[in-house]
C-alpha positions, 0 to 999 in steps of 0.5 A: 460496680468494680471500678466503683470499688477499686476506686473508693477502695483508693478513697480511705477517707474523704469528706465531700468538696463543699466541706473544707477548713475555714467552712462555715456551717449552719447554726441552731440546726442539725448539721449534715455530712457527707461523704467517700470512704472504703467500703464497709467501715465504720467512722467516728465523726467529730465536731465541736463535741457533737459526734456521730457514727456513719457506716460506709455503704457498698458504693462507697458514700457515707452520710452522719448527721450531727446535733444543732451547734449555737454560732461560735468557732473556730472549731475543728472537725475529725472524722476518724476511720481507716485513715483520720481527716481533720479540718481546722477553723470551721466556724458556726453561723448563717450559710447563704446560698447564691444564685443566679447569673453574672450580676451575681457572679461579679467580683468585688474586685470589679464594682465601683468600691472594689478596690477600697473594699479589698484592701480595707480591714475585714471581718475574718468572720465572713468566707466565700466558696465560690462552686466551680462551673460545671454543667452536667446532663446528670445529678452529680455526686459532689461539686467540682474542687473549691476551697473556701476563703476567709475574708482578709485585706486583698483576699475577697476581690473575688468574692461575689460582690452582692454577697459580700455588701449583703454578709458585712450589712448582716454582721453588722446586726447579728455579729455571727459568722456568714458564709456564702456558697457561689453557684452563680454563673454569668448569662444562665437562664433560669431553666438550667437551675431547675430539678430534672423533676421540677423542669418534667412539670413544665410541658414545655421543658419537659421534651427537652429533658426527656431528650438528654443523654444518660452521660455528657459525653453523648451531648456533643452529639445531640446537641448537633442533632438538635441544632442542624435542623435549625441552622438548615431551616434559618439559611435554607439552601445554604449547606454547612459542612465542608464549606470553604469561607476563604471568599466571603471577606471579598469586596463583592455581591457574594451574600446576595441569597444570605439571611439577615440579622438585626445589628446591634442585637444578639443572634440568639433572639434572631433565630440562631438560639443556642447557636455557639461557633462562627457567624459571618455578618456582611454588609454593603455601605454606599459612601459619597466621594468625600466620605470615601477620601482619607482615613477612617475609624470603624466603629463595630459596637462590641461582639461577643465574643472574638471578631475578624474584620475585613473592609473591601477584602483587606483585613484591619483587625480583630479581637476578643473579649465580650464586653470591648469596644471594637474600633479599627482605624481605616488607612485614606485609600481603603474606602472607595466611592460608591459600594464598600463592604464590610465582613466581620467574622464573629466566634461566640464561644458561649451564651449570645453571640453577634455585635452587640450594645449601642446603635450609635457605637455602630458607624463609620466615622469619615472625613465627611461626617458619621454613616450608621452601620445599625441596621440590617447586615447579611449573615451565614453560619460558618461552623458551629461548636460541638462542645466535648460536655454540656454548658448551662444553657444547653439544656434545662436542669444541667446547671443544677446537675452540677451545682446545685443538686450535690449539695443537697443535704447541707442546712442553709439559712436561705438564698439570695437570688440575682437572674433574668437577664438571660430570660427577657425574651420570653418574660411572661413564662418566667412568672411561672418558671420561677415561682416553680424553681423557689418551690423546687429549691425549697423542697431539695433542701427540705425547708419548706419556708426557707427564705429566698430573696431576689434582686428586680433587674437593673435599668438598662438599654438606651432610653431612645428605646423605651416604649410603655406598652411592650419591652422584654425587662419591664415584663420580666421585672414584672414576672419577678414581682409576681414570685411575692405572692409566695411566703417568705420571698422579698423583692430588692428592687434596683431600677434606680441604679443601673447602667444604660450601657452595661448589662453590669452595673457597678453599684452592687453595695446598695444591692447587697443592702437592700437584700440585707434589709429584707432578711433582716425584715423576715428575721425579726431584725427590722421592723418596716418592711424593706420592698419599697411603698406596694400598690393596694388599690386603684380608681379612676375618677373622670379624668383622674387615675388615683394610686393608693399605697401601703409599707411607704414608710412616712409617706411617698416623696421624689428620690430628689427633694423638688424634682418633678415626679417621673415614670407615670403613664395612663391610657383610655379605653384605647390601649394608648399610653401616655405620659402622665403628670403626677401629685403626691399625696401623702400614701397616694398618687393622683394621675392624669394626662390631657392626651388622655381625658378618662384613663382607665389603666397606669402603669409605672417604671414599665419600660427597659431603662426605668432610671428616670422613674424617681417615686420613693418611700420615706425610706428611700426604696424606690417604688417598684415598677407596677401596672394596673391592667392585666392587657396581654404581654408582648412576650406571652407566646415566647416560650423556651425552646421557640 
């Protein structure tokens, strides 16, 4: 408690760091403040004509609350004790809050109109606070140092690029100020977000909670206590510490009592979850005499995050950098005929970890044609790292700890939402998960209809891969949709726009938009719904299976006038799925397969890349991925923690 007072006895005046000149606060509601001082003073606080009194407690925080204030600005904020803070250029309007992981995070500096965008006049009515990362196994009193940024030529490239399109799209209807609040951060699960009350409520969360250390400096310590059990058990009988690695880039039969990882693919499906630190991958390549004569180009897909290479003992590169193509040219002598051996050091410093991205991207280019590298490789843990402090995906609750829960208080006009990338391995529990995390956001910041609106993930993967009857994206966009059973939630769906090789897609505009046509909807600012046609009802007729659909706006056409409708499967009583032909008939959609003489189930767009589905309303939206049976998940067992 005495340094708790020497310090704030230092504080004088300040107002906490989500408060800021250029700010954007909410209008048409009552406006809180809050924030440090010396202890048991009075203050005066002042905006806009609207003033309070605030009392300064024995911990040193103080709190006021102003009357509500119609949209408008520039205004100035004064709050007057011991010492006088004042911040200029505060703006009344809509505060959105942004949520979720690196597709939300990006930069619009990074999209496929970034530079356009960024250099082209804007709206000083929009600004951007974009939240510091910050993990924390405690609720935090105040967010880590930030600036809010007014939207000017050459300022926003780093403003997130979704909330940008979604803020320029609802000034051009309101023309009233926006201000985003950031909090996202790049491959977060969604468990991280979750109150320490809300995760308690999840059984399966709920254990690793109860397991937290009372400060982050302990974590380190658990984690490690958490996590060599699991590396034990993964590469049985090979020890961890003080191992000596400086063989195991030799061009010999060393790895023989070595597990095994699936490459491309991140480590963390592959039992390694959570596991950040240096992994070594081997493998054996058998080459011909002609493959082995002259140079070489190796091809290791990309790694996550940093890579050494070796080729038969000598080393021929290495770099970092998640999302690089690796690629190393190979001098004529180094490969021989017969056995070679390839050893590639791999440090992930944070979220997955491994060769990752195409299989294709995975070979070694000879002079006598392409040997494929994807497949089984040898691997073993060198070390692992024992951060100083916790990172979001260590545990549920830590990044809300951090981001989320100080700011707690503040009036925002709802959330925008763009996540589950890093929960596609465990797709079915996320339907639960995240209608729990919109219930528990709506309860922190005490609206309980606050508006919570969510991008359905992007195509991705290689097509080669699809399969209708059991893939992680399609189940989670699955688990997403199922959130709309919730009032005043709305879907953006965005199968129609993303990259077969990039996680990232660079088209964040139209994602931005139809995240504005769904607020727009709720506001009263649109009339036709903006989720794309909904599914209704479904009938099988002998060897017909009929889909009946309403909010298509005109009626059901392809993206693409002509083009032969795509996406469709329908099975028998077998449970074996087959592409479907499709006729469109004004709000219906009548199915049928000759594979299948009496479908009794259809399923759309259900596979990891759904780029070719190509069924829209009149509006243009895509349909949305659907199935009319409710057969077990793939993913049903998959739970956090195992």
């Amino acid at each position: 408690m005495l340094a708790l007072l020497a310090a704030t006895a230092q504080a004088e005046v300040r107002l906490s760091e989500v408060f800021g000149e250029h700010m954007v606060l909410q209008r048409d509601r009552p406006l809180n403040l809050w924030g440090q001082a010396t202890p048991g003073q009075t203050l005066t606080v002042d905006l806009a004509g609207r003033k309070a009194t605030a009392r300064v407690g024995a911990d040193g925080r103080w709190r006021a609350q102003l009357a509500a204030l119609p949209a408008g600005g520039p205004h100035r904020l004064v709050v007057t004790g011991d010492k006088t803070v004042v911040l200029n250029d505060i703006l009344i309007g809509d505060v959105w809050l942004l949520g979720g992981q690196s597709n939300m995070e990006w930069v619009l500096a990074d999209t496929d109109t970034g530079p356009q965008e960024v250099a082209s006049p804007q709206n000083a009515q929009l600004r951007h606070l974009r939240v510091p990362h910050r993990a924390s196994v405690k609720v935090e009193a105040d967010i880590a140092p930030a600036s809010w940024v007014v939207a000017e030529p050459g300022s926003v490239g780093g403003f997130s690029a979704v909330g940008y399109h979604f803020a320029k799209q609802m000034q051009a209807v309101q023309g009233v100020p926006i201000g985003l609040i950031n909090t996202a951060w790049g491959g977060s699960m969604l468990e991280t977000w979750m109150s320490r009350e809300a995760a308690l409520r999840d059984p399966d969360l709920a254990p690793f909670v109860n397991k937290l250390p009372a400060e982050n400096a302990s974590f380190g310590a658990v984690l490690a206590q958490r996590m060599l059990p699991r590396i034990a058990a993964w590469q049985p009988g090979l020890p961890l510490d003080g191992v000596d690695a400086s063989g195991w880039s030799a061009a010999a039969d060393i790895d023989g009592k070595w597990p095994t990882l699936k490459a491309p693919g991140n480590w963390e499906g592959q039992g390694l979850y959570d596991v950040d630190g240096v992994v070594w991958m081997r493998k054996r390549v058998e080459l011909t005499a002609a493959q082995a004569a002259g140079a070489a180009t190796l091809h290791l897909a990309k790694v996550d995050d940093c890579d050494e290479v070796w080729v038969n003992g000598q080393k021929v590169g290495g770099q970092c950098g998640w999302e690089l193509p690796r690629r190393y040219t190979l001098p004529a002598g180094l490969l021989k005929a017969g056995a070679n051996w390839i050893a590639v050091r791999v440090t992930d410093n944070a979220g997955g970890g491994g060769i990752h991205g195409e299989a294709a991207d995975l070979r070694l280019d000879t002079a006598a044609g392409a040997v494929s590298l994807a497949g089984t490789w040898r691997a073993r843990v060198e070390k692992i790292a024992m951060p100083a402090g916790p990172v979001a995906n260590d545990a549920p609750t830590l990044g809300h700890n951090g981001l989320v829960a100080p700011l707690q208080g503040l009036s925002v006009k709802g959330v925008l939402w763009y996540q589950g990338e890093e929960n596609a391995g465990r797709a079915a529990a996320y339907a639960d998960g995240f209608k729990r995390l919109i219930q528990d956001w709506r309860a922190q910041f005490a609206d309980p209809k606050l508006p919570f609106f969510f991008v359905q993930l992007a195509s991705w993967l290689p097509m080669a891969d699809n399969r209708p009857d059991g893939n992680g994206w399609a189940e989670l966009r699955a688990s997403q949709a199922a959130a709309l059973s919730l009032p005043h939630t709305g879907m953006a769906t965005a199968i129609d726009i993303g990259d077969t090789v990039d996680i990232h897609p660079r088209n964040k505009r139209t994602v931005g938009q139809r995240l504005a046509g769904l607020a727009m909807h709720e506001l009263g600012l649109r009339a036709a719904p903006a989720t794309g046609p909904r599914l209704v009802g479904q009938q099988a007729r002998g060897a017909e299976f009929e889909l009946r659909f309403d909010t298509t706006v005109g009626g059901l056409r392809t993206a693409r006038s002509g083009e032969p409708v795509r996406g469709f499967y329908v099975a028998g009583a077998d449970r074996r799925w087959q592409p479907a032909e499709a006729r469109l008939d004004g709000d219906r959609i009548v199915l049928r397969s000759p594979a299948v003489p009496a479908p009794v189930a259809a399923r759309y767009a259900w596979v990891n890349n759904a780029s070719e589905a190509n069924v829209v309303g009149g509006d243009g939206l895509p349909l949305p991925p659907l199935r009319t049976d409710d057969w077990p998940l793939e993913s049903a067992n998959r739970r956090y923690g195992r």
